[in-house]
DRENMAR-897321 format. One line per 4 residues: number of its first residue (from 1); their letters; for each residue x, y, z of C-alpha. Coordinates in steps of 0.02 Angstrom, whole numbers, always signed. Example, Ala and Ser with C-alpha at 12.3 -4.5 7.8 and 13.67 -1.06 7.14 Angstrom:
2
1 = AS = +615:-225:+390; +684:-53:+357
END
This chain:
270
1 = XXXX = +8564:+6421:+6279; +8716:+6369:+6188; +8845:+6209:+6198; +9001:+6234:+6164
5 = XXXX = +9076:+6059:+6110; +9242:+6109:+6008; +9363:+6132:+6162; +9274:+5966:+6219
9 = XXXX = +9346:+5885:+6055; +9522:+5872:+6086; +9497:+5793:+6247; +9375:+5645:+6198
13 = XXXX = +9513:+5516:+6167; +9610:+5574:+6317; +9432:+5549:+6424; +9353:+5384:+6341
17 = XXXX = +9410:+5270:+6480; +9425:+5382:+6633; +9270:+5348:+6738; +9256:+5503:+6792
21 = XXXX = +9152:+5559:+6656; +9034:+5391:+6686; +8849:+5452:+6767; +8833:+5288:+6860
25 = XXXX = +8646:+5309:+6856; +8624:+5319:+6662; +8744:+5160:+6669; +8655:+5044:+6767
29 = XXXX = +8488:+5094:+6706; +8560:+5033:+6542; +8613:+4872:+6627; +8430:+4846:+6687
33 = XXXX = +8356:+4842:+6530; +8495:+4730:+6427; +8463:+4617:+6579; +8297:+4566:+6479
37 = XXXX = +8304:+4416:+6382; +8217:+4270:+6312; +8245:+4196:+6483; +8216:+4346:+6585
41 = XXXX = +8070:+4416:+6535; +8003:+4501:+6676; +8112:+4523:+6836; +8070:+4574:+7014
45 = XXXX = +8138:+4731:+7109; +8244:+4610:+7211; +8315:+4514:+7039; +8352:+4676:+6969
49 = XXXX = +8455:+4748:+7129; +8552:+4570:+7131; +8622:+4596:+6952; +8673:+4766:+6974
53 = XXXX = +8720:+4725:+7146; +8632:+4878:+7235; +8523:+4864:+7368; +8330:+4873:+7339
57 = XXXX = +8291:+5047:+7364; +8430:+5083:+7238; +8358:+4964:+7124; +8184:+5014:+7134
61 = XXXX = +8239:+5214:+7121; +8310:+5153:+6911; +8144:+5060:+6901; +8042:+5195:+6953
65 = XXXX = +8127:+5311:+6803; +8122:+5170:+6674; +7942:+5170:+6715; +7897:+5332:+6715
69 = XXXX = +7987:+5361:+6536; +7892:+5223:+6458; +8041:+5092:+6458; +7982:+4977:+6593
73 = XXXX = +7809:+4919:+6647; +7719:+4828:+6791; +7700:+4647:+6715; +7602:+4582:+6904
77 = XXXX = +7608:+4648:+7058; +7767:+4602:+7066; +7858:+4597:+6906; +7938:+4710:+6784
81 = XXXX = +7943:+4691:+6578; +8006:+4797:+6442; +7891:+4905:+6383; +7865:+4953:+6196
85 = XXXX = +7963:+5127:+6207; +8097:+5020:+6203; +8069:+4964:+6038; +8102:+5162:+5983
89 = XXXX = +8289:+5147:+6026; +8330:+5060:+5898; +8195:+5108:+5758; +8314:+5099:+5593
93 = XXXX = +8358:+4935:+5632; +8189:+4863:+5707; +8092:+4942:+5564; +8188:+4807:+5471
97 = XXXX = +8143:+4657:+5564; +7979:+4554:+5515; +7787:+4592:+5560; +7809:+4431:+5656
101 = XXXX = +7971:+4488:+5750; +7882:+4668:+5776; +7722:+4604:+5836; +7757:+4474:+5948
105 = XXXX = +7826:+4584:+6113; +7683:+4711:+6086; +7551:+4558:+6079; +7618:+4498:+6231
109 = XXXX = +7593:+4658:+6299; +7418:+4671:+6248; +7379:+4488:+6322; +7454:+4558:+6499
113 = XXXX = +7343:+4674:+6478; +7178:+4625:+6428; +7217:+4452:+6483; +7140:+4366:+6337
117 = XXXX = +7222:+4272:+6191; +7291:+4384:+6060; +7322:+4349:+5879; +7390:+4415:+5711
121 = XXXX = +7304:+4354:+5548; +7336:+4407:+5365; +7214:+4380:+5189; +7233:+4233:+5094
125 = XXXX = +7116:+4201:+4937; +6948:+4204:+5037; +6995:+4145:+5211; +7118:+4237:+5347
129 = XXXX = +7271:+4137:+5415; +7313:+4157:+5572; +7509:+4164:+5577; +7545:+4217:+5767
133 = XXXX = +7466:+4174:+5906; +7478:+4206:+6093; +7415:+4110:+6243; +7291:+4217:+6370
137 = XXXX = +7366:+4190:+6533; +7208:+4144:+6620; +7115:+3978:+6621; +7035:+3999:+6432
141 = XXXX = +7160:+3919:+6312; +7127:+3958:+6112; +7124:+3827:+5998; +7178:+3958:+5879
145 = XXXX = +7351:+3891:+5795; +7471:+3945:+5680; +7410:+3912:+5518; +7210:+3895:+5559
149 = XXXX = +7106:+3953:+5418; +6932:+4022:+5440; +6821:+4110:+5316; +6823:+4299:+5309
153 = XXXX = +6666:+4336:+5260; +6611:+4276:+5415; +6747:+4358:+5529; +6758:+4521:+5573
157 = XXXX = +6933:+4499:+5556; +6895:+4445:+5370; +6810:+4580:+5346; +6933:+4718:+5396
161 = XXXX = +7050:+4631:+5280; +6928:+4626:+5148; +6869:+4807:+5175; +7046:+4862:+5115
165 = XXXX = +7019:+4784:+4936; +6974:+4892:+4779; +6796:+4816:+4746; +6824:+4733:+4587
169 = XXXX = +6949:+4627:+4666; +6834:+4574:+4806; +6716:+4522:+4671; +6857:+4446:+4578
173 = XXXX = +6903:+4346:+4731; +6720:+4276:+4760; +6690:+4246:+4561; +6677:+4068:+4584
177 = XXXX = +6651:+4065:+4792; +6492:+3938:+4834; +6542:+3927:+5044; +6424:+4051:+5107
181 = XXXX = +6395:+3977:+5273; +6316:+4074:+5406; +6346:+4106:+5576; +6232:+4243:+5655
185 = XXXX = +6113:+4370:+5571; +6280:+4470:+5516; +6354:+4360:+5413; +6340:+4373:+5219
189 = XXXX = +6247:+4247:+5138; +6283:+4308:+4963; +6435:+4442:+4879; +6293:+4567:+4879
193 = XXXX = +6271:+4563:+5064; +6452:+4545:+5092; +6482:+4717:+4994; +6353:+4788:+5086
197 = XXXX = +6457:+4746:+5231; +6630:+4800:+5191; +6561:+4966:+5149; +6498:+4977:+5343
201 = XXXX = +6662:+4905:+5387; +6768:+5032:+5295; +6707:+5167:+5408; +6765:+5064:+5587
205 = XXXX = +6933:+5085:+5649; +6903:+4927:+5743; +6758:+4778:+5751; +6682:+4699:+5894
209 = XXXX = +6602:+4505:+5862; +6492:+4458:+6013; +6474:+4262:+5966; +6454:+4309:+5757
213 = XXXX = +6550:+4192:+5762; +6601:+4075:+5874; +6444:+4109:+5984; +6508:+4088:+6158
217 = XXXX = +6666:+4197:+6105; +6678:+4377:+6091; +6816:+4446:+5988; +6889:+4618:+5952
221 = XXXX = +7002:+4660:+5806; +7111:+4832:+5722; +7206:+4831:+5566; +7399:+4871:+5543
225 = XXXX = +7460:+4976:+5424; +7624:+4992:+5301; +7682:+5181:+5351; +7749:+5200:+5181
229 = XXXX = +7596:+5153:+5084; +7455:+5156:+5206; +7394:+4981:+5150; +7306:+4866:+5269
233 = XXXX = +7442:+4708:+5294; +7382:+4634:+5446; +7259:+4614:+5578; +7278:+4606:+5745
237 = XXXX = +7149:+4509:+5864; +7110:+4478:+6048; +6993:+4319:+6072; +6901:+4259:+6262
241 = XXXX = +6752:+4178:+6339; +6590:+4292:+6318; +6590:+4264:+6497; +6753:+4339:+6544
245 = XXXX = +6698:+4529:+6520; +6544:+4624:+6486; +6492:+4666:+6325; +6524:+4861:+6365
249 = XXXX = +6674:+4845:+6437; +6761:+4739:+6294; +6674:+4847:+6169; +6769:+4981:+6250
253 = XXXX = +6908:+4962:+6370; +6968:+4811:+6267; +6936:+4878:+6104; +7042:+5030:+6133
257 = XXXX = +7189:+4920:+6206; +7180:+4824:+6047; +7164:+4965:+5930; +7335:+5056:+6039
261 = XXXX = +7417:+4910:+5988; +7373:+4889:+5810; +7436:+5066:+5792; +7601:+5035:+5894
265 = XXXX = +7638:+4899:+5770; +7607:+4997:+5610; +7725:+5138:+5680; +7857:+5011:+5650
269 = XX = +7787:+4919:+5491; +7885:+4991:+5321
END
Protein backbone atom coordinates (compact mmCIF):
# COMPACT_ATOMS: atom_id res chain seq x y z
CA UNK A 1 0.00 0.00 0.00
CA UNK A 2 1.13 3.43 -0.77
CA UNK A 3 0.61 7.13 0.95
CA UNK A 4 0.44 9.72 -1.00
CA UNK A 5 1.46 12.84 1.21
CA UNK A 6 2.52 15.61 -1.53
CA UNK A 7 -1.09 16.95 -2.36
CA UNK A 8 -1.43 16.78 1.56
CA UNK A 9 1.53 19.34 1.69
CA UNK A 10 0.09 22.41 0.51
CA UNK A 11 -2.72 22.17 2.76
CA UNK A 12 -0.89 21.61 6.23
CA UNK A 13 -0.71 25.32 7.17
CA UNK A 14 -4.20 25.93 5.92
CA UNK A 15 -5.33 22.71 8.32
CA UNK A 16 -3.01 23.20 11.58
CA UNK A 17 -5.74 24.76 13.64
CA UNK A 18 -9.00 23.43 12.17
CA UNK A 19 -10.18 20.72 14.54
CA UNK A 20 -11.46 18.83 12.16
CA UNK A 21 -8.45 16.97 11.53
CA UNK A 22 -8.11 16.40 15.63
CA UNK A 23 -8.87 12.34 16.49
CA UNK A 24 -10.26 13.29 19.89
CA UNK A 25 -9.30 9.86 21.12
CA UNK A 26 -5.48 10.06 20.37
CA UNK A 27 -5.89 13.61 22.15
CA UNK A 28 -7.11 12.82 25.33
CA UNK A 29 -5.21 9.67 25.68
CA UNK A 30 -2.28 12.05 25.46
CA UNK A 31 -3.87 14.19 28.16
CA UNK A 32 -4.07 11.06 30.45
CA UNK A 33 -0.66 10.36 30.53
CA UNK A 34 0.85 14.16 30.87
CA UNK A 35 -1.68 14.16 33.74
CA UNK A 36 1.17 12.09 35.68
CA UNK A 37 3.29 13.97 37.86
CA UNK A 38 5.36 14.08 40.90
CA UNK A 39 2.09 14.66 42.66
CA UNK A 40 -0.04 12.40 40.67
CA UNK A 41 1.51 9.38 40.51
CA UNK A 42 -1.07 6.93 40.18
CA UNK A 43 -4.74 8.07 39.50
CA UNK A 44 -8.05 6.25 39.69
CA UNK A 45 -10.53 5.62 36.71
CA UNK A 46 -12.78 8.25 38.33
CA UNK A 47 -9.63 10.97 38.70
CA UNK A 48 -8.78 10.33 35.25
CA UNK A 49 -12.51 10.88 33.74
CA UNK A 50 -12.68 14.23 36.02
CA UNK A 51 -9.63 15.81 34.24
CA UNK A 52 -10.63 15.02 30.90
CA UNK A 53 -14.11 15.63 31.91
CA UNK A 54 -15.68 12.36 30.34
CA UNK A 55 -17.69 10.14 32.09
CA UNK A 56 -16.19 6.83 33.49
CA UNK A 57 -16.84 4.41 30.87
CA UNK A 58 -15.16 6.93 28.51
CA UNK A 59 -12.36 7.19 30.77
CA UNK A 60 -11.81 3.67 31.45
CA UNK A 61 -12.23 2.79 27.42
CA UNK A 62 -8.40 5.32 27.01
CA UNK A 63 -7.20 3.35 30.05
CA UNK A 64 -7.96 0.14 28.78
CA UNK A 65 -5.74 1.03 25.40
CA UNK A 66 -2.94 2.73 27.39
CA UNK A 67 -2.85 -0.54 29.13
CA UNK A 68 -2.93 -2.84 26.68
CA UNK A 69 0.01 -0.93 24.67
CA UNK A 70 2.25 -1.00 27.60
CA UNK A 71 1.78 2.80 28.60
CA UNK A 72 -0.31 2.39 31.68
CA UNK A 73 -0.38 -0.25 34.41
CA UNK A 74 -2.54 -1.44 37.39
CA UNK A 75 -0.62 0.18 40.42
CA UNK A 76 -3.64 -1.55 43.17
CA UNK A 77 -6.76 -2.59 42.59
CA UNK A 78 -7.61 0.56 42.04
CA UNK A 79 -4.98 2.73 40.69
CA UNK A 80 -3.25 3.48 37.51
CA UNK A 81 0.75 4.46 36.97
CA UNK A 82 2.85 5.02 34.01
CA UNK A 83 4.33 2.22 32.88
CA UNK A 84 7.97 1.97 31.51
CA UNK A 85 6.93 2.00 27.66
CA UNK A 86 6.57 5.33 28.35
CA UNK A 87 9.99 5.93 28.91
CA UNK A 88 10.50 4.85 24.92
CA UNK A 89 8.78 8.08 23.74
CA UNK A 90 11.22 10.04 24.39
CA UNK A 91 14.48 7.73 24.15
CA UNK A 92 17.09 10.45 22.60
CA UNK A 93 16.45 12.62 25.26
CA UNK A 94 15.98 10.12 28.29
CA UNK A 95 19.06 8.19 27.18
CA UNK A 96 20.66 11.44 28.32
CA UNK A 97 19.38 11.74 31.73
CA UNK A 98 21.34 10.04 34.76
CA UNK A 99 21.34 6.20 35.95
CA UNK A 100 19.70 7.76 38.98
CA UNK A 101 16.98 9.70 36.95
CA UNK A 102 16.55 6.39 34.66
CA UNK A 103 16.32 4.01 37.42
CA UNK A 104 14.23 5.46 39.86
CA UNK A 105 10.50 5.05 37.99
CA UNK A 106 11.47 1.47 36.91
CA UNK A 107 12.56 0.64 40.70
CA UNK A 108 9.43 1.83 41.78
CA UNK A 109 7.91 -0.33 39.49
CA UNK A 110 9.73 -3.31 40.56
CA UNK A 111 8.87 -2.51 44.42
CA UNK A 112 4.95 -2.49 43.25
CA UNK A 113 5.66 -5.43 42.09
CA UNK A 114 7.55 -7.65 44.18
CA UNK A 115 6.63 -5.55 47.11
CA UNK A 116 9.99 -5.57 48.69
CA UNK A 117 12.60 -2.76 49.05
CA UNK A 118 14.56 -2.16 45.94
CA UNK A 119 17.96 -0.67 45.56
CA UNK A 120 20.73 0.46 43.13
CA UNK A 121 24.43 0.11 44.29
CA UNK A 122 27.69 0.80 42.35
CA UNK A 123 31.73 -0.45 43.16
CA UNK A 124 33.77 1.59 45.21
CA UNK A 125 37.43 0.40 46.14
CA UNK A 126 36.32 -2.87 47.95
CA UNK A 127 32.85 -2.11 49.29
CA UNK A 128 29.44 -1.32 47.15
CA UNK A 129 27.58 2.05 47.85
CA UNK A 130 24.31 2.03 47.77
CA UNK A 131 23.23 5.35 45.96
CA UNK A 132 19.28 4.81 45.48
CA UNK A 133 17.09 3.38 47.49
CA UNK A 134 13.36 2.64 47.58
CA UNK A 135 10.97 1.93 50.42
CA UNK A 136 8.92 -1.67 50.12
CA UNK A 137 5.46 -0.67 50.60
CA UNK A 138 4.64 -3.28 53.14
CA UNK A 139 5.42 -3.33 56.86
CA UNK A 140 9.42 -4.27 56.43
CA UNK A 141 11.28 -0.92 56.26
CA UNK A 142 15.22 -1.17 55.06
CA UNK A 143 17.68 0.39 56.93
CA UNK A 144 19.46 0.50 53.67
CA UNK A 145 20.36 4.42 53.01
CA UNK A 146 21.87 6.39 50.55
CA UNK A 147 25.36 6.21 51.00
CA UNK A 148 25.60 2.77 53.21
CA UNK A 149 28.71 0.90 52.53
CA UNK A 150 29.00 -2.83 52.93
CA UNK A 151 31.77 -5.16 51.85
CA UNK A 152 31.50 -6.87 48.48
CA UNK A 153 33.16 -9.76 48.99
CA UNK A 154 30.56 -10.70 51.17
CA UNK A 155 27.53 -9.51 49.01
CA UNK A 156 26.31 -10.99 46.21
CA UNK A 157 25.82 -7.70 45.01
CA UNK A 158 29.69 -7.21 45.53
CA UNK A 159 30.31 -9.85 43.82
CA UNK A 160 28.45 -9.21 40.53
CA UNK A 161 30.29 -5.95 40.56
CA UNK A 162 33.45 -7.57 41.17
CA UNK A 163 32.85 -10.39 38.62
CA UNK A 164 33.04 -7.61 35.88
CA UNK A 165 36.77 -6.75 36.77
CA UNK A 166 39.81 -8.00 34.63
CA UNK A 167 41.48 -10.24 37.37
CA UNK A 168 44.57 -8.44 37.94
CA UNK A 169 42.64 -5.56 39.03
CA UNK A 170 40.61 -7.53 41.53
CA UNK A 171 43.89 -8.62 42.93
CA UNK A 172 45.15 -5.13 42.66
CA UNK A 173 42.17 -3.93 44.62
CA UNK A 174 42.66 -6.53 47.57
CA UNK A 175 46.69 -6.09 47.54
CA UNK A 176 46.66 -4.73 50.88
CA UNK A 177 42.80 -5.86 51.99
CA UNK A 178 43.03 -7.58 55.78
CA UNK A 179 38.75 -7.32 56.39
CA UNK A 180 37.86 -10.74 55.50
CA UNK A 181 34.95 -11.13 57.71
CA UNK A 182 32.58 -13.87 57.23
CA UNK A 183 29.11 -14.23 57.10
CA UNK A 184 27.87 -17.77 56.01
CA UNK A 185 29.82 -20.74 54.49
CA UNK A 186 29.85 -18.60 51.06
CA UNK A 187 31.70 -15.94 51.91
CA UNK A 188 35.47 -15.61 51.03
CA UNK A 189 37.74 -15.76 53.73
CA UNK A 190 40.83 -15.12 51.62
CA UNK A 191 41.43 -13.45 47.62
CA UNK A 192 41.88 -17.08 46.66
CA UNK A 193 38.44 -18.07 47.66
CA UNK A 194 37.03 -14.86 46.52
CA UNK A 195 38.43 -15.62 42.86
CA UNK A 196 37.16 -18.83 43.09
CA UNK A 197 33.93 -17.14 43.50
CA UNK A 198 33.74 -14.50 40.90
CA UNK A 199 34.56 -17.11 38.41
CA UNK A 200 31.11 -18.98 39.55
CA UNK A 201 29.60 -15.62 39.57
CA UNK A 202 30.60 -14.67 36.05
CA UNK A 203 28.45 -17.37 34.66
CA UNK A 204 24.92 -16.03 36.69
CA UNK A 205 22.85 -13.52 35.11
CA UNK A 206 21.51 -12.88 38.52
CA UNK A 207 22.37 -14.02 42.42
CA UNK A 208 20.14 -15.08 45.05
CA UNK A 209 21.53 -14.54 49.02
CA UNK A 210 19.25 -16.52 51.42
CA UNK A 211 20.63 -14.83 54.82
CA UNK A 212 24.67 -14.90 53.34
CA UNK A 213 24.33 -12.16 54.56
CA UNK A 214 22.15 -10.57 56.63
CA UNK A 215 20.74 -13.98 57.84
CA UNK A 216 17.12 -13.26 58.36
CA UNK A 217 17.15 -11.38 54.86
CA UNK A 218 16.99 -12.83 51.54
CA UNK A 219 18.17 -10.72 48.71
CA UNK A 220 18.15 -10.94 44.90
CA UNK A 221 20.33 -8.88 42.59
CA UNK A 222 21.06 -8.32 38.28
CA UNK A 223 23.62 -6.13 36.84
CA UNK A 224 23.03 -3.07 34.38
CA UNK A 225 24.81 -2.59 31.51
CA UNK A 226 26.33 0.51 29.31
CA UNK A 227 24.72 -0.42 25.69
CA UNK A 228 27.62 1.15 24.09
CA UNK A 229 30.34 -0.72 25.85
CA UNK A 230 28.68 -3.62 27.53
CA UNK A 231 30.40 -2.84 30.89
CA UNK A 232 28.78 -3.70 34.16
CA UNK A 233 27.94 0.05 35.85
CA UNK A 234 25.46 -0.81 38.30
CA UNK A 235 23.55 -3.21 40.24
CA UNK A 236 20.25 -3.38 40.90
CA UNK A 237 18.78 -5.12 44.20
CA UNK A 238 15.50 -6.12 45.83
CA UNK A 239 15.92 -6.75 49.73
CA UNK A 240 12.83 -8.45 52.35
CA UNK A 241 12.25 -10.52 55.39
CA UNK A 242 13.22 -14.33 54.71
CA UNK A 243 9.82 -14.68 55.92
CA UNK A 244 7.97 -12.73 53.39
CA UNK A 245 8.32 -15.38 50.43
CA UNK A 246 9.54 -18.83 49.96
CA UNK A 247 12.83 -19.55 49.03
CA UNK A 248 11.51 -20.98 45.48
CA UNK A 249 9.40 -18.47 44.75
CA UNK A 250 11.96 -15.48 45.28
CA UNK A 251 14.57 -17.58 43.65
CA UNK A 252 12.28 -17.46 40.79
CA UNK A 253 9.32 -15.29 40.39
CA UNK A 254 11.31 -12.48 42.10
CA UNK A 255 14.47 -13.10 40.54
CA UNK A 256 13.08 -12.80 37.08
CA UNK A 257 11.19 -9.46 38.02
CA UNK A 258 14.48 -8.16 39.14
CA UNK A 259 16.53 -9.37 36.33
CA UNK A 260 13.41 -7.64 33.69
CA UNK A 261 14.28 -4.66 35.33
CA UNK A 262 17.97 -4.62 35.36
CA UNK A 263 17.66 -5.12 31.64
CA UNK A 264 14.94 -2.33 31.16
CA UNK A 265 17.42 0.01 32.71
CA UNK A 266 20.45 -0.89 30.62
CA UNK A 267 18.25 -0.40 27.40
CA UNK A 268 18.43 3.17 28.36
CA UNK A 269 22.02 3.38 29.94
CA UNK A 270 24.66 4.98 27.13
Amino acid sequence: MSIMIDEDVTESEESKNDERYLVPGLVRGLAILQAFNKEAQEMTISEIAEILDVNRSSAFRLIYTLESCGYLRKASQKTYALDSKVMELGFNSLSKLSLLDLSTPLMKELRDKTKTAVHLSILEGTHIVFVNNIQSTGPFTSTITFGTRWPAHATVIGQLLLSSLPDAEIRQRYRKFNEWDTYSELTPSNLKELMTRLEYVKTQPFMVSWGHYNHDMAACAAPIYKQSTNEMVAVISVSGPITSYEESIFKNEIAKQVVETANKISKFIY
